[in-house]
N, C-alpha and C positions, 0 to 999 in steps of 0.2 A: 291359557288362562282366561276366564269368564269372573268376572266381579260385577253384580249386579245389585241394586240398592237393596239393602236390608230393610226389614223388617220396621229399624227402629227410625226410619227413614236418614236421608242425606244430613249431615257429612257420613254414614256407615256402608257399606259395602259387604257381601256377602261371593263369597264361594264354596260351591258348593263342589267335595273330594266325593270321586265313588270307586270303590271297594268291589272282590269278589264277593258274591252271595254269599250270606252263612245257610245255617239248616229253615231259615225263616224266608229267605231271599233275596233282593240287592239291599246293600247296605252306602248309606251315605255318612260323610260327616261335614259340617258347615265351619267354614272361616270366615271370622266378622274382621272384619278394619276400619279404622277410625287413623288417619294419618296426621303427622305433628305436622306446625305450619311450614316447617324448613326441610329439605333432605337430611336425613338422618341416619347413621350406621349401627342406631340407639332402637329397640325394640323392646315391650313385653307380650308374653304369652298367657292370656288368664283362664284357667280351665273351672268351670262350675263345680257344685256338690249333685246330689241326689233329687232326684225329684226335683230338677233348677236346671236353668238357661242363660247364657250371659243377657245384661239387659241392665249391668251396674253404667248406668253412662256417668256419672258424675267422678266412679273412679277411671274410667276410660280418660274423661276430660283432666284426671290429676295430672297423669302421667305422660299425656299429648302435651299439654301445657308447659312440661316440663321434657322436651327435645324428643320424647318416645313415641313413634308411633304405635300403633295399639293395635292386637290381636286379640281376639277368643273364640277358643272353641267349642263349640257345641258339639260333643263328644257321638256316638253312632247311637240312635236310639233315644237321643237325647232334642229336645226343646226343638230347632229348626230340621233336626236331622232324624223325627220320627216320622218314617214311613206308613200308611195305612195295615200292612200287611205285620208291622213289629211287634213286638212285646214292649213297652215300653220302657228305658231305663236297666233292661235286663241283658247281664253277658254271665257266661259259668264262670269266666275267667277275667284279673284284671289285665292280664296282656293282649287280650283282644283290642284292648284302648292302646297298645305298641301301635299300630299299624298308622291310627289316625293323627298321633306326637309325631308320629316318624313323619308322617308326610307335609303335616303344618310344619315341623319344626323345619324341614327342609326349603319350603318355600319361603320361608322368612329368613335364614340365614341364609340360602344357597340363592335361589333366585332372586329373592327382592334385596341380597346382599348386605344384610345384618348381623356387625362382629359380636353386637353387644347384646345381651337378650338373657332380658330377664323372668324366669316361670311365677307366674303368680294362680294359685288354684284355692279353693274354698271345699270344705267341708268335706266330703266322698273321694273331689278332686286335689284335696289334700294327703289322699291317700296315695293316689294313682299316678299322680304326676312327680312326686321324690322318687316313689321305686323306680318310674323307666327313665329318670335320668341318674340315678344309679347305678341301675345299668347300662343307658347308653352313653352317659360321658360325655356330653357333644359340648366341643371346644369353646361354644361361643357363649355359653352360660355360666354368666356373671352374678347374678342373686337370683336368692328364690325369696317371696313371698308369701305365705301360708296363714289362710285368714280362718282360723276356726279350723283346723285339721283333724281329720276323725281318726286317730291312731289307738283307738281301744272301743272296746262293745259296753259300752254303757249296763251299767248293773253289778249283780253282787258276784264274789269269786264262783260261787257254784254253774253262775249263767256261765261264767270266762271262760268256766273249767271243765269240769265236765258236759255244760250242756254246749259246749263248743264243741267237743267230742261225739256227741251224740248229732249235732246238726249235720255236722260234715261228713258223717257218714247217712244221714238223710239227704243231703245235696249233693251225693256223688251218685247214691242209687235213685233217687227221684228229683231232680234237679229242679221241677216246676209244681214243685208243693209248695200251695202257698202256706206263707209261715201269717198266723194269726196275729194281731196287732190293734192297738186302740189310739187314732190319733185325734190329740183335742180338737185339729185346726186352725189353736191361736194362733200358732205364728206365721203365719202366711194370713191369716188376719190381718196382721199386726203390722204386717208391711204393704198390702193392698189397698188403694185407695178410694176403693168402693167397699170395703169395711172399715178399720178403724188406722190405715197406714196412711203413707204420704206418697206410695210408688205406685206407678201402672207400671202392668205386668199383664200377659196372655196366662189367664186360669186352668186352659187345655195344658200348657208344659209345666206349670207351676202348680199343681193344683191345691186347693183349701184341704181336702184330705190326703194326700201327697199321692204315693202311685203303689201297688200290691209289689209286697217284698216276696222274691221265690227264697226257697234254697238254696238253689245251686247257687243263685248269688248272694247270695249271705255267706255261703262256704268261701267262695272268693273274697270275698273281704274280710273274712278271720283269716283267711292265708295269706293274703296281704298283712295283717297287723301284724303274724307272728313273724313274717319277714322282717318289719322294719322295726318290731322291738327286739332284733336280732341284733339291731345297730345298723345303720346304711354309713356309707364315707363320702355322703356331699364334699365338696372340697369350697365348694361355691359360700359367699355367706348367706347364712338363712335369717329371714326376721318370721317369730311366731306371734300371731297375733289373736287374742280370742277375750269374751269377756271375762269379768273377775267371777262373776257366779254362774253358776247353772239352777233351776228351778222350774218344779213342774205345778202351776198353778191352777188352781178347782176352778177359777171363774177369769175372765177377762178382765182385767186390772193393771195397775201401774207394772207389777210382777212383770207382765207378758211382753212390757217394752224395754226393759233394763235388765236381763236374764238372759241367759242360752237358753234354751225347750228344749233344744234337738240334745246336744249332747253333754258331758259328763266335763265341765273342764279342769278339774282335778287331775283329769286322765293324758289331756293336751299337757300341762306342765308339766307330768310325770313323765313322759314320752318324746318330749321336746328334744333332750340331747341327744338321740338315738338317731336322729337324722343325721348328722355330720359333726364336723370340725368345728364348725364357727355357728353360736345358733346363738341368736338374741330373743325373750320373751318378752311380749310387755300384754299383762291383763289390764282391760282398760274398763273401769264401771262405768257400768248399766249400760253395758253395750248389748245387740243384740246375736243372736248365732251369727248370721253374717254380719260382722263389723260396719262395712261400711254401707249398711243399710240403718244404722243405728238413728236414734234422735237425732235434731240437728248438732247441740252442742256437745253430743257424744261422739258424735263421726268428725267434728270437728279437732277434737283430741287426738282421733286414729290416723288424722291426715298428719296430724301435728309430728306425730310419732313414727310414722312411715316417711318421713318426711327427714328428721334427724338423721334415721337409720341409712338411708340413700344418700344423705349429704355424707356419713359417714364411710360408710363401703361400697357406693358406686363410683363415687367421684364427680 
């Protein structure tokens, strides 16, 4: 075990997991920690979205504050864990990301001895992180947290449907087409605070125009969707959290701070129950895609509400 200061400097701590090569070559993935003031047998695990790196310290400091010590990771190819030689943000498949869960999750319940531990993941990683504890079951997960969860492809039935059909068999036979795309860059704007946000963030892992979508992973994540709108059986309770609207605004305006950009959240509400047994939502206005990047007295609601919900089924 190696933990060396992070990034985001002292109290965090960084290790770094490494992996067989894939077809690209070695592969890393990074474990941030942020430790509560007391010993504690109380953990969360927060996994990013797309084109993102953990770097939410204000929710790290919710849940330290509150007995948890605090975990995130930065997924293989992702924010800490992009190597010079990667494609960045790019896998064919979402169980590539098994190996990196597997190995965080073990060091925080197995060795650093955590019965309690809760998944918290955001946008892409709202995908990624229900299915492989759906499939892997591991005993010691107590809630899930899901901020903004990307559980359908944004657009009309014909995108859903057939041109779901037609992708996926482009990203099985050509896996690194890139697929064309127009993005405004307000919202990474809109939370940067050398344009019109309140947060520092590193530009290279977050970037203004986000990062080139192939096929092959787009195919992955419509096969991810159509798995878990198959129904998963969390058994865990789940809190969904996302804004009340979604909106794609011509110009930089109030719009771009009290809206989703990124995704459809018609589509989060629809999709919500399909995770498990026990799912609470709560839309919160004029939040932003990531919740608790929101304006001050909007994220102030979200804590309000993540707050209830833990007093409620964590204990």
């Amino acid at each position: 075990m190696r933990y060396d200061e992070d990034v985001l400097g002292a109290p965090y701590t960084a290790e770094t997991i490494r992996f067989p090569p894939d077809d690209e070559g070695p592969v890393v993935a990074t474990l941030v920690r942020k430790t509560a003031d007391e010993p504690t047998g109380r953990a969360v695990l927060h996994v990013h979205g797309f084109a993102d790196y953990f770097f939410q310290t204000e929710y790290a400091a919710w849940w330290t504050a509150r007995g948890y010590d605090f975990y995130a990771l930065d997924l293989r190819k992702y924010g800490r864990s992009i190597l010079p030689h990667q494609t960045p943000n790019y896998v064919s498949d979402l169980r590539e990301y098994h190996a990196d869960l597997d190995s965080a999750w073990w060091r925080i319940a197995e060795r650093d001895g955590h019965d309690h531990v809760v998944a918290s993941a955001h946008s892409t990683g709202g995908l990624t992180f229900p299915l492989w504890a759906d499939e892997r079951r591991p005993p010691e997960l107590a809630g899930m947290v899901l901020n903004a969860p990307w559980l359908d492809l944004p657009g009309s039935r014909l995108v859903r449907g057939p041109g779901t059909a037609i992708l996926q068999a482009v990203g099985q036979r050509n896996p690194r087409r890139v697929i064309p795309r127009t993005v405004s860059g307000y919202y990474t704007r809109s939370l940067h605070h050398e344009h019109e946000g309140e947060w520092d963030f590193q530009l290279d892992w977050k970037p203004v125009q986000s990062f080139t979508v192939y096929a092959g992973w787009l195919r992955a994540i419509r096969l991810g969707h159509a798995r878990l709108q198959g129904g998963l059986d969390l058994t865990c309770p789940v809190l969904v959290l996302s804004s009340a609207r979604s909106a794609a605004p011509a110009e930089m305006n109030d719009d771009v701070h009290r809206h989703d950009l990124v995704l459809d959240v018609s589509q989060i509400r629809q999709w919500a129950p399909a995770l498990g047994r026990h799912v609470t939502y709560v839309a919160v206005e004029g939040a932003r895609h990531d919740v608790v990047l929101s304006l001050p007295e909007v994220r102030a609601e979200v804590y309000d509400e993540l707050g209830r919900w833990a007093t409620a089924y964590l204990g």
